[in-house]
C-alpha positions in Angstrom: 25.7 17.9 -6.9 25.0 14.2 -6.5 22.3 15.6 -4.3 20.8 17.2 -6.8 20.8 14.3 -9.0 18.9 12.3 -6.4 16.3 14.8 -5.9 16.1 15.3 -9.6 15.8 11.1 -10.1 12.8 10.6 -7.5 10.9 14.1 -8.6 10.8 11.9 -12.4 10.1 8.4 -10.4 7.4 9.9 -8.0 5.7 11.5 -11.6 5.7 8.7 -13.5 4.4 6.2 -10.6 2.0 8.6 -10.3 1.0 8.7 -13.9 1.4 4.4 -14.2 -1.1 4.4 -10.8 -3.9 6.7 -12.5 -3.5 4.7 -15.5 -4.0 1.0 -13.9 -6.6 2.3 -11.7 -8.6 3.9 -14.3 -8.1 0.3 -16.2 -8.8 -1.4 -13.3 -12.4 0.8 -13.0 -13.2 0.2 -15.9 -12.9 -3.4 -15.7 -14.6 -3.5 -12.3 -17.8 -1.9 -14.0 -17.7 -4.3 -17.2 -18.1 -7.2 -15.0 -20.6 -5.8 -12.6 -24.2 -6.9 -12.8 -25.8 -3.9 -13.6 -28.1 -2.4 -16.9 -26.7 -0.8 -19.8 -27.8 2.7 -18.5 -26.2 2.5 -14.8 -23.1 0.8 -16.7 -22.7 3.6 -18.8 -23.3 6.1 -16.3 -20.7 4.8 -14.2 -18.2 4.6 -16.9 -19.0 8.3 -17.4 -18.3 9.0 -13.3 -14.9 6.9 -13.6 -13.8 8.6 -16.5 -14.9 12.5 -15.2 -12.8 11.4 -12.1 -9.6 10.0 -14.3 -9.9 13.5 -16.0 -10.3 15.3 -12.7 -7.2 13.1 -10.8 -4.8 13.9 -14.3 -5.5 17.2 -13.9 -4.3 17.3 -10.5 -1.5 15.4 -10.8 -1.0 17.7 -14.0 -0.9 20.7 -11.7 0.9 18.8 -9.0 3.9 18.2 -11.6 3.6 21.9 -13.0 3.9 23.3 -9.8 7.4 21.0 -9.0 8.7 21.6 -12.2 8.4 25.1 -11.8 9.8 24.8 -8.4 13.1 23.0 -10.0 12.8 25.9 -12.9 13.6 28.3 -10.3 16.0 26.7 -7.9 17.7 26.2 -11.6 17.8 29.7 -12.3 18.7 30.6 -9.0 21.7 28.5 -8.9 22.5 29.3 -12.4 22.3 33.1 -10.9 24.8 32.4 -8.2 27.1 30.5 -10.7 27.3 33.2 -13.5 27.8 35.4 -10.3 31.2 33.8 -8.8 32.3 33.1 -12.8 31.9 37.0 -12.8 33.8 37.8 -10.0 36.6 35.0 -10.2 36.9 36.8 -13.8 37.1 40.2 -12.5 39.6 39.1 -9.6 42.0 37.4 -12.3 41.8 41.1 -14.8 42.7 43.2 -11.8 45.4 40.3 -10.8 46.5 40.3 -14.2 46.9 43.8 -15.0 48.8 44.7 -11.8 51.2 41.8 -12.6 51.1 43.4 -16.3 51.4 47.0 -14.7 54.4 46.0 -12.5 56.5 44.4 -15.6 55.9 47.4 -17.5 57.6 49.5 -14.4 60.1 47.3 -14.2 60.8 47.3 -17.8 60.8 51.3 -17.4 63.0 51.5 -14.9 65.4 48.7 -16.6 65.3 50.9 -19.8 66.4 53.7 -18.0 69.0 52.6 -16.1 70.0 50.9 -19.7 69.8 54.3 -21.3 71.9 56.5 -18.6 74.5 53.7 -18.4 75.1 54.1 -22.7 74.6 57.8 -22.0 77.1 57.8 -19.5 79.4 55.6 -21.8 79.0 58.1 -24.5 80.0 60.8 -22.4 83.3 58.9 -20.7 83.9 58.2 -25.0 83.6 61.4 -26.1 86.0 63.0 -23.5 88.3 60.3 -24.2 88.3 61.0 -28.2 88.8 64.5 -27.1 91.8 64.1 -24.9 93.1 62.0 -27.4 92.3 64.1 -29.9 94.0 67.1 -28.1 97.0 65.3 -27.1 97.7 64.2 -31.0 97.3 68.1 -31.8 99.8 69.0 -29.2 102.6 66.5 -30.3 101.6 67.0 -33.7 102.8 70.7 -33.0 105.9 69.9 -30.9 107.2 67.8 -33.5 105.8 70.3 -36.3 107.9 72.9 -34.7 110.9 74.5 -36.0 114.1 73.2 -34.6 116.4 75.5 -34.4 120.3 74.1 -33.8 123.4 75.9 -33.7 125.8 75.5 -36.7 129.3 75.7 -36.0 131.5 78.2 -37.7 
C-alpha cells in the first residue's frame, strides 16, 4: 500500500513540475523577446510563435496527464474489482460457516429434546404403573379388610 502511495506522490510531483516548467519557460520567452533588439512586427510575431508553442506544449502535457490519470482510474477500479471480490467471498465463506455451525446446534438441540422427551415419557410410563399397582394393591386390602369375618360363637 505504501507503494502505492509513492507512485501516487511522484505521478502529482512529476505533473506539477511539469506544469511550474511550462509556466517559467513561457515567462522566461517572453521576457527573452521583450529585451531583444528587434521591430515591433518581428516582436510581435514572435510572441505569437512562443505563445502557439506554450498552447501546443500544455496540450501535450494536458494529454500526457489524461492518459496517467486514466491509467491510475483503471488500476483503481481493477483493484477495487479484486477487493469487492475477496469481501464477497470472505462473506460467502463466513454464511456457509455460519449456518453449518447454526445447522449443527439445531441437531443437537433436536436430539437433546428428544432424549429429554423419551426420558419424561419414560418417567410417565414407570409413574403410571406405579399409581396403578398402588392403586390395585389399596383395592385388594381395601376388600380383605372389607370382607365379612365370620368367627365362631361359643354355645
Amino acid at each position: 500500500m505504501a507503494n502505492d502511495d509513492y507512485r501516487r506522490d511522484s505521478g502529482d510531483s512529476v505533473s506539477t513540475r511539469l506544469t511550474y516548467l511550462l509556466i517559467g519557460g513561457g515567462i522566461g520567452a517572453v521576457i527573452a523577446l521583450l529585451f531583444a533588439p528587434k521591430s515591433g512586427q518581428e516582436l510581435r510575431g514572435d510572441i505569437a510563435d512562443a505563445t502557439r508553442k506554450g498552447i501546443d506544449k500544455s496540450r501535450e502535457a494536458a494529454q500526457q496527464v489524461g492518459e496517467r490519470a486514466g491509467e491510475y482510474y483503471d488500476a483503481t477500479r481493477e483493484r477495487a474489482t479484486e477487493l469487492y471480490s475477496q469481501a464477497s467471498e470472505k462473506a460467502s465463506d463466513l454464511y456457509t460457516q455460519a449456518s453449518s455451525k447454526v445447522g449443527e446446534v439445531a441437531q443437537t438441540a433436536r436430539e437433546t429434546a428428544t432424549r429429554q422427551t423419551s426420558t419424561v415419557a419414560a418417567a410417565i410410563d414407570a409413574g403410571k404403573k406405579a399409581y396403578q399397582e398402588e392403586k390395585r394393591k389399596t383395592e385388594m386390602s381395601g376388600r380383605i379388610e372389607a370382607a365379612p369375618k365370620y368367627t365362631e360363637k361359643a354355645n
